[in-house]
C-alpha positions in Angstrom: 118.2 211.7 175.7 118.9 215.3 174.3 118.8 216.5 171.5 121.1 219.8 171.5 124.7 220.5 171.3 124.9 223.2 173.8 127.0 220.7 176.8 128.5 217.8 174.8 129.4 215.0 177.1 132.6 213.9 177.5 133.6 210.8 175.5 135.9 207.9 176.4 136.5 206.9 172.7 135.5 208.5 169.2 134.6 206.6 165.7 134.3 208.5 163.0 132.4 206.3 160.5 131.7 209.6 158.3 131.3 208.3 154.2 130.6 205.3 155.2 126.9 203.4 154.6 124.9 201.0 156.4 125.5 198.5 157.5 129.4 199.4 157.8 128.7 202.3 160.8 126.7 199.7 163.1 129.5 197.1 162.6 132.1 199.4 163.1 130.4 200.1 166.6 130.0 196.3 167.7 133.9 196.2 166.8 134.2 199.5 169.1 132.6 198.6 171.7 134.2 195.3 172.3 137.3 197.0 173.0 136.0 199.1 176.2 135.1 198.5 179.3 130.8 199.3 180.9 130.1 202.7 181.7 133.0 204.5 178.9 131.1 207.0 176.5 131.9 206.2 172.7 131.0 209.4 170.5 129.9 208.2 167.0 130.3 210.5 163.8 128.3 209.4 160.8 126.7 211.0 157.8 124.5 207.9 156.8 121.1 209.0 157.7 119.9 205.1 158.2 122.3 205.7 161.7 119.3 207.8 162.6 117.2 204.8 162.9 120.0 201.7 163.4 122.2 203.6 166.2 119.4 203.6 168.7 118.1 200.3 167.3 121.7 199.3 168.3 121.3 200.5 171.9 118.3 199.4 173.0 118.9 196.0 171.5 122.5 195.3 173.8 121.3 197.7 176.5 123.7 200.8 176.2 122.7 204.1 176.9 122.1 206.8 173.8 123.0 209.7 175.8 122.4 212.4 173.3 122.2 212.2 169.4 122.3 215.6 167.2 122.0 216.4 163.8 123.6 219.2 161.8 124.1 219.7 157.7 124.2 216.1 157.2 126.1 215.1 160.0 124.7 212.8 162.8 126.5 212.3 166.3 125.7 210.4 169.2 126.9 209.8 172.4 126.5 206.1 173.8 127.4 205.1 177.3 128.0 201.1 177.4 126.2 198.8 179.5 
């Protein structure tokens, strides 16, 4: 897992869950996720830092992949590829 910007994977779906606090981001993504199919990249965009902690709480707990995560002026993205 990176941590830098410089090559941003490419993404099979985006959610934008900017404004919004936990636990509405992480139940947003179990919604997301539902919807595509093992192996598609979802690109997440929060501003909650708590996703800093729950998004790869989320991944390791139903297996995905946090392909890279990055931080800039209070905004968090990650890159998840689905189990």
């Amino acid at each position: 897992m990176a941590d830098t910007t410089d090559a941003l994977p490419h993404h099979d779906t985006l959610l934008d869950t900017s404004g919004l606090y936990c636990p509405e981001p992480i139940m947003l993504m179990h919604n997301k996720v539902r919807d595509m199919r093992s192996g598609q990249v979802l690109k997440v965009i929060a501003t909650d830092p708590a996703t800093t902690r729950d998004v790869p709480k989320f991944c390791q707990f139903l297996g995905h992949e946090l392909v890279q995560q990055s931080e800039s002026a209070n905004s968090y993205v990650y890159f998840i590829r689905l189990a």
